[in-house]
N, C-alpha and C positions, 0 to 999 in steps of 0.2 A: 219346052225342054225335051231332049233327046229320049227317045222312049229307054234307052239302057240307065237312064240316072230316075225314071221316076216308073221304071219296071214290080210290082208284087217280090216280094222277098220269093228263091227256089226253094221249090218243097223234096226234101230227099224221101228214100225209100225205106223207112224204120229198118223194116222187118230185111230188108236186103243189107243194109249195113247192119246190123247183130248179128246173121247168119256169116257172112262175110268176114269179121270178126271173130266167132269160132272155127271157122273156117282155119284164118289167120295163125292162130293159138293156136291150134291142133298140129298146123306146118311148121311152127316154132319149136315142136316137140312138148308141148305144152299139155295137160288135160282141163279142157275147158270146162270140165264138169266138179274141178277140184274145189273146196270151200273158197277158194280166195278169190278164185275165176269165174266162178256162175254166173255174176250177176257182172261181167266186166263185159261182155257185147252189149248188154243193155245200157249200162251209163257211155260207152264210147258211141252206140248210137244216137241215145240223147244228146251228149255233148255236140255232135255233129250238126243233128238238128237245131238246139240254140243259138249256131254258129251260122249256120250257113240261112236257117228260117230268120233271121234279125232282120227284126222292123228299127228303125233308128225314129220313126215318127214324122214328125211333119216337120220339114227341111227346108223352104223358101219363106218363111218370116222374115221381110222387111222392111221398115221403117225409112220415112222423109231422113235426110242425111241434114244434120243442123249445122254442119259444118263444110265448103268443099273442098275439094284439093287435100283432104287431111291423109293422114296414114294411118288404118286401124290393122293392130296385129293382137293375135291371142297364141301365147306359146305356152307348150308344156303340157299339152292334151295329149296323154297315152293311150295307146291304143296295141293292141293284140291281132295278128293275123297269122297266116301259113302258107307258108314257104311252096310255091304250085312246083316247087321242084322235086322237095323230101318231104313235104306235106311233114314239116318237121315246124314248130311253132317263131316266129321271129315280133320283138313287140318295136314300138316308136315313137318318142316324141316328134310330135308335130307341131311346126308351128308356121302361122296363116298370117297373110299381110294383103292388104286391098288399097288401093287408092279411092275413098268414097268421093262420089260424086255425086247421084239426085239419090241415093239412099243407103243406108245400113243393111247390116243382117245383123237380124237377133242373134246376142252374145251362144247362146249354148247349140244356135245350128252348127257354130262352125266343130262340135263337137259330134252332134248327129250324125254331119256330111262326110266328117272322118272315120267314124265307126262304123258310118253305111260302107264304105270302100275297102276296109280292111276285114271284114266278115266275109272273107271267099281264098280261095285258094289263089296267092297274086306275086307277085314280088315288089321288095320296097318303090323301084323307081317305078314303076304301072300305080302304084298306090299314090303319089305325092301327083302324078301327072291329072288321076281322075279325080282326086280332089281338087287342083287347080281347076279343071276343067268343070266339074259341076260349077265349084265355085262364079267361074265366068260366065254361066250362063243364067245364074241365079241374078246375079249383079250386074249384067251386062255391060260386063268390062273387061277389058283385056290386063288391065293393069293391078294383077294379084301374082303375089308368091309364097310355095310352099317349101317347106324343107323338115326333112325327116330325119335324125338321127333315133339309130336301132341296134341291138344287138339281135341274128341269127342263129337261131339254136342248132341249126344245120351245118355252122360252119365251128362253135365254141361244143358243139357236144360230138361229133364225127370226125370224120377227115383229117383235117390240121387238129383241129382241138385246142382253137386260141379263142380265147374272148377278145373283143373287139368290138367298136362301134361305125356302125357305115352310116355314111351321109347322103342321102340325096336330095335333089330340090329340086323344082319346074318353077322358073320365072319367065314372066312376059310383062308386054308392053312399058312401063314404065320404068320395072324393075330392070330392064336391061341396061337402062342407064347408070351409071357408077354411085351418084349420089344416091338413088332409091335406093339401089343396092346394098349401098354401106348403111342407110338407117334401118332398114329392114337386119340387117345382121345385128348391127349394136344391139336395135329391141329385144333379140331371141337369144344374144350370147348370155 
């Protein structure tokens, strides 16, 4: 496996992201020092660190495939990430389709594989692509597809200020073809 999909979770720098932080507050015109704000570099630090330190656990469990040629899809796994643009939060359902051939993956990696991807600073299509992509090298198969619908908190809370749902997906190998393609949608609509 490629050393970036089976990499130690990054370890950020506490104490530089809370100073950082009041930093922040203080250029907002803010007093960091006020009841409400003391302790707000510390939990933004913390939150950072749970974010970005996630371990998703052990990610390549798979089993003989009892069946071949079949189509397995798991849809509707949410997931939370940020936006590497406004570092502003965007979350996604994801849903995962494989053509199994000499084996499966355990039902709750394809959950792991998603949480592991979307705990870093990304955008949705970079996220749907490296899930595919781990995917493929887990299963050593080309014939997987993902697809993400999300709402952007960068685009429904700033800017325009419309909520909305964006789509993206990464299909290959099989899934290019029309029929894989339309049972993979029917599964996930």
């Amino acid at each position: 496996m490629p050393s970036r999909y089976n990499e130690p979770p990054r370890k950020i720098d506490h104490d530089k992201v809370k100073s950082l932080v009041t930093e922040l507050l203080t250029a907002l015109g803010e007093d960091p020092e006020r009841e409400g704000l003391k302790e707000t570099p510390r939990r933004i630090a913390n939150f950072w660190k749970e974010f970005i330190e996630y371990d998703a656990g052990k990610l390549d469990t798979t089993f003989t495939a009892v069946k071949h040629n079949q189509m397995v899809a798991v849809t509707g796994m949410r997931v939370w990430s940020m936006c590497e643009h406004h570092m502003l939060p965007f979350w996604c359902d994801v849903s995962v389709a494989y053509i199994a051939d000499d084996k499966v993956l355990g039902l709750s990696k394809f959950a792991r594989i998603a949480h592991k991807h979307a705990h870093k600073l990304t955008l949705q299509e970079q996220l749907v692509s490296d899930i595919a992509n781990h995917l493929k090298i887990i299963l050593g198969t080309e014939d997987v597809a993902v697809m993400a619908k999300g709402e952007h908190l960068c685009m429904t809370m700033r800017g325009i200020k419309t909520p909305h749902k964006m789509i993206s997906s990464a299909l290959s190998g099989k899934f290019h073809k029309a029929e894989q393609r339309a049972e993979f949608l029917r599964l996930i609509d």
